[in-house]
C-alpha positions in Angstrom: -9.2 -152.2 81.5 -5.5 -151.5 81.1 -5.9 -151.1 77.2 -9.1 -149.0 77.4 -7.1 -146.5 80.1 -4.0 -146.3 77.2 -6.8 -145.7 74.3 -8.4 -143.1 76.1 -5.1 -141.6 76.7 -3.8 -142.1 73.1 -7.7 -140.6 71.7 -6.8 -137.4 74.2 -3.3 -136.6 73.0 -4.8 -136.8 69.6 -7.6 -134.7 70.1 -5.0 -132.3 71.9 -2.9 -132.4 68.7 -5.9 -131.5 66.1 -6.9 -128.9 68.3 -3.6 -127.0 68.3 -3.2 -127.4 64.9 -6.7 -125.8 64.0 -5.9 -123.3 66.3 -2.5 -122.6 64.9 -1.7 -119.6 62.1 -2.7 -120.8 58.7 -1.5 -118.7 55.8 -2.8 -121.1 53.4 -5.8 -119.1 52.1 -8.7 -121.6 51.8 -11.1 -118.8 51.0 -13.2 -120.1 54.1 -14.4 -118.1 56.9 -10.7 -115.8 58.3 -9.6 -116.6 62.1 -6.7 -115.9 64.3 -4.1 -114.7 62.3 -4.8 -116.3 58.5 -4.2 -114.6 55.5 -5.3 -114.8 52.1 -2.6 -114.3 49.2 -3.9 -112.6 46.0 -2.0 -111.7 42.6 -2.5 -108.6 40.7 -0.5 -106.2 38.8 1.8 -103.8 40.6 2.3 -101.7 37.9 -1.4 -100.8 36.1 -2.7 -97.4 37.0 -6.6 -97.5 37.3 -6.5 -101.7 37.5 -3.8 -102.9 40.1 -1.0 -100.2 41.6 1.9 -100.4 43.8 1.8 -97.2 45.5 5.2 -95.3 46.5 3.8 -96.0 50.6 3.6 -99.3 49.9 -0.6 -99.5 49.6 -2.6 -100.4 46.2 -4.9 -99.2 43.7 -7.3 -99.8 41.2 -10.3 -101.7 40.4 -9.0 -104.8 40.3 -7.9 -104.2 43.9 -10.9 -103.3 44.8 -13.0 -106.2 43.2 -10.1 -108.5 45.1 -10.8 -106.7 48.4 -14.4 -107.1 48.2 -14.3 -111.0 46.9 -11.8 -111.5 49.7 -14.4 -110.1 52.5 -17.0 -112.2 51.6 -14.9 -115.1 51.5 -14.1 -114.2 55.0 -10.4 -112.0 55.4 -10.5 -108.7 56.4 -8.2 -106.1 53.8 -5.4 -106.5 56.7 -5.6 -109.8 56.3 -4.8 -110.1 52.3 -1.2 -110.8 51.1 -1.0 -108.8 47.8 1.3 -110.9 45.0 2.6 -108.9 42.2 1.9 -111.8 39.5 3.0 -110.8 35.9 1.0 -111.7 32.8 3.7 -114.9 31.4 3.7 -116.2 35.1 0.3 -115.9 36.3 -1.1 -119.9 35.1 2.3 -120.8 37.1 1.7 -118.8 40.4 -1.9 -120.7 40.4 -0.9 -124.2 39.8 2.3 -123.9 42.5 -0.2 -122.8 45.4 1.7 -119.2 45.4 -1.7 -117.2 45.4 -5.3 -118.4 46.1 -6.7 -116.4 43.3 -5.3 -114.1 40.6 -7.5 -110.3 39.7 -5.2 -109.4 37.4 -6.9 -108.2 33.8 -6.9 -111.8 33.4 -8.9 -112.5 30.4 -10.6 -115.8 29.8 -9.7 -117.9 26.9 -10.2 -121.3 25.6 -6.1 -121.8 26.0 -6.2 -120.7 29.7 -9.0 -122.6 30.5 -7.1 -126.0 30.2 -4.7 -124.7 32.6 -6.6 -123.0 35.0 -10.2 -122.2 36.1 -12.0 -118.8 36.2 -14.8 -117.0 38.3 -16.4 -114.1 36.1 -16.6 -112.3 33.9 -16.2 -109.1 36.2 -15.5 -106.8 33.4 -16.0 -106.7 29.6 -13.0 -104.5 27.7 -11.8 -104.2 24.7 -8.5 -104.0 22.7 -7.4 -100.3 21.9 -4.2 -98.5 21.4 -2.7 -96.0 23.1 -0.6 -93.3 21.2 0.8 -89.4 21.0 -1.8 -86.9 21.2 -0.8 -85.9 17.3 -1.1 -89.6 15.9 -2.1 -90.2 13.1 -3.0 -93.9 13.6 -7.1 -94.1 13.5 -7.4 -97.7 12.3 -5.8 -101.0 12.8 -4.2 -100.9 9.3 -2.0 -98.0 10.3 -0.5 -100.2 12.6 1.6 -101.8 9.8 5.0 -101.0 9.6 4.8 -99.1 12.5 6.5 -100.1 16.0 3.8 -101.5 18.3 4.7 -102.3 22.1 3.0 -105.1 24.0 3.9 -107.2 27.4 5.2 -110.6 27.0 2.7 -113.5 27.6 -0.7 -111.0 27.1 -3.5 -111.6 24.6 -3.4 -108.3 22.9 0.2 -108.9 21.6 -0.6 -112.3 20.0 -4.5 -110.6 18.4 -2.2 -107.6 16.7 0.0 -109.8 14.7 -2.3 -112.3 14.1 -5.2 -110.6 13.1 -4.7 -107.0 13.0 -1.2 -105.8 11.4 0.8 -108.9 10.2 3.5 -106.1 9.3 3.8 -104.6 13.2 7.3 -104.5 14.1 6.0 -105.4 17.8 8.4 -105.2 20.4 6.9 -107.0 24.2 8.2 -105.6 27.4 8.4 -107.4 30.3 5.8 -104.8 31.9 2.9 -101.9 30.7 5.6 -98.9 32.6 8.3 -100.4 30.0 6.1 -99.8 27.0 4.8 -96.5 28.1 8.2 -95.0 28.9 9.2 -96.5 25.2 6.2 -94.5 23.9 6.8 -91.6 25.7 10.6 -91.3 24.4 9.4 -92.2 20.7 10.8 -95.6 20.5 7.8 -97.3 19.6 4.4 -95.3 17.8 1.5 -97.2 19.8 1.0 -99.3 23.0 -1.6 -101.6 22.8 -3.6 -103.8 25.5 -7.3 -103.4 26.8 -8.6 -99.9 26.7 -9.3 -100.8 30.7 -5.3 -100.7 31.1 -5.0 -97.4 28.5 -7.1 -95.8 30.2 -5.5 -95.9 33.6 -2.3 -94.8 32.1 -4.2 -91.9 30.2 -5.6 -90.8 33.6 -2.3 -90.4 35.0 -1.1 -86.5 36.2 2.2 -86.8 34.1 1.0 -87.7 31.1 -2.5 -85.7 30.7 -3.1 -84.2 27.3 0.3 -86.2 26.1 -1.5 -89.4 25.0 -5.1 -90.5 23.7 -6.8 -94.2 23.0 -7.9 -94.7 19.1 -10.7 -96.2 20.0 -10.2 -99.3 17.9 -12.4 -102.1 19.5 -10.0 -104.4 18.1 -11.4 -107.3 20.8 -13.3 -108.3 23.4 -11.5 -109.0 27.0 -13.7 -110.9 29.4 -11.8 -110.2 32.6 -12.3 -113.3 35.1 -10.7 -114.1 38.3 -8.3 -117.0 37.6 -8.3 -120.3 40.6 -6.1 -122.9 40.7 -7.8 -125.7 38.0 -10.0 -127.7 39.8 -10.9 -125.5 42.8 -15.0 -125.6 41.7 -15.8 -125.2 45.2 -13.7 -121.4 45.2 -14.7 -120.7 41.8 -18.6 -120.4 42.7 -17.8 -119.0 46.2 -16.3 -116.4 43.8 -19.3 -115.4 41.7 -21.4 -115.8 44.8 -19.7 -113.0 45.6 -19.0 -110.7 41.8 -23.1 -111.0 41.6 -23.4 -109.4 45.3 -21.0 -106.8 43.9 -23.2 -105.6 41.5 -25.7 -106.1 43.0 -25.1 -103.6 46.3 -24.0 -101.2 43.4 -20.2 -102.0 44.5 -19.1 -102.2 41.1 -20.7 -99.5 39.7 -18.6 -97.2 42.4 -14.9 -99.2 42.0 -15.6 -98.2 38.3 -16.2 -94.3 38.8 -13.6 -94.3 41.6 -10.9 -95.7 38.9 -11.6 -95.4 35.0 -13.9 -91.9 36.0 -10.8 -89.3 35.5 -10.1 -90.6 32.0 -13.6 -90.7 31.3 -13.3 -94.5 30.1 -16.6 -95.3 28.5 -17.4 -98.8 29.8 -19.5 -101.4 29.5 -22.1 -102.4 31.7 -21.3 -105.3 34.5 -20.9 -108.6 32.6 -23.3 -111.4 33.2 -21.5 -114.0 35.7 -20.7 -117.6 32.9 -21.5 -115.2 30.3 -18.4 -114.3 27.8 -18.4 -112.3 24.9 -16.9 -113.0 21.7 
């Protein structure tokens, strides 16, 4: 009788314990349904007009935001409850497999490469590689892009396609960031930006440089933009598309693209098929 009375004592203090834990703030982020205080910790870019923006108040912008915001409400956290991470393009595989974000929106385009690193919901949105140059260019294909100096951001797609594929002769220069390039562009230090028209575009919608840049409209590759998880994380990863296929379905996505690429008239392609990538 005495052991029974110290089991059920031991089996109540336990119970106690769990509960406080379960009750207790979580920041982890499991993408399951939000309580208490929990939040959710999503990367992005801080410093893409149109896609993912840092705002001088402190808020953010762009379409990648808002495809975040919406994935993270039906996964259960509020948009008070999300915990923006600026994650660069050479860090962003790293930030996954460390635990420092739950899931990365951050014109993260699927590749074979990635793929062994990290798993990916998506597509979310089909783009395409393009420059970005001076209103009086006189760059109109990807030839012209020899010999002349081509800016790019360390650790992104677009600068390992142009001297691969496109312009073997680019004196390329990467940046640690899209502003660097652009300011090197603006100031004549480099002839041509390039990344995903998506990214151009947002730049090209900007008040300060209106009527000061144009894209060439080179479809020099296709960008399959998917939400990168942590490899392994199935169980996130089709919570995920669960969610991108409500999106455009509720005609969601249709308005986060007019709200974003609509001032630089970005002509873009229609909502990607969810498993579906385009080569």
């Amino acid at each position: 009788m005495k052991l029974r009375k110290v089991t059920a004592a031991s089996a109540a203090v336990f119970a106690l314990a769990l509960t406080a834990t379960a009750c207790g703030g979580d920041d982890s982020g499991d993408g399951g349904s939000s309580g208490g205080g929990d939040k959710i910790k999503i990367g992005i870019k801080y410093d893409q007009p149109g896609l993912g923006l840092k705002q001088p108040d402190g808020s953010f912008s762009g379409f990648d935001v808002d495809v975040a915001t919406y994935v993270a409400k039906e996964l259960g956290y509020e948009a008070d409850q999300i915990e923006w991470v600026e994650t660069k393009s050479a860090d962003r595989e790293n930030a996954l497999a460390r635990g420092d974000v739950k899931f990365i929106a951050a014109t993260y385009s699927i590749t074979d490469e990635r793929k062994q690193k990290v798993d990916f919901a998506g597509p979310y949105l089909l783009a395409h590689q393009d420059l970005l140059v001076k209103k009086d260019s006189d760059i109109t294909e990807a030839t012209d892009l020899n010999d002349k100096k081509l800016c790019s951001v360390t650790g992104s797609t677009s600068a390992q396609n142009v001297k691969k594929d496109f312009a073997p002769k680019a004196q390329l220069s990467q940046r640690g960031g899209y502003s660097e390039c652009l300011s090197a562009l603006q100031s004549g230090a480099v002839d041509a930006l390039t990344t995903d028209d998506s990214i151009l575009a947002g730049y090209a919608a900007q008040d300060q440089y209106k009527g000061k840049f144009k894209l060439a409209g080179l479809k020099l590759s296709n960008e399959n933009y998917g939400i990168g998880v942590k490899k392994g994380d199935t169980a996130t990863v089709n919570k995920i598309n669960a969610a991108l296929e409500k999106m455009v379905s509720d005609g969601s996505w249709e308005t986060a693209v007019k709200d974003n690429f609509g001032p630089a008239d970005y002509k873009n392609e229609p909502a990607p098929k969810i498993g579906q990538i385009v080569q």
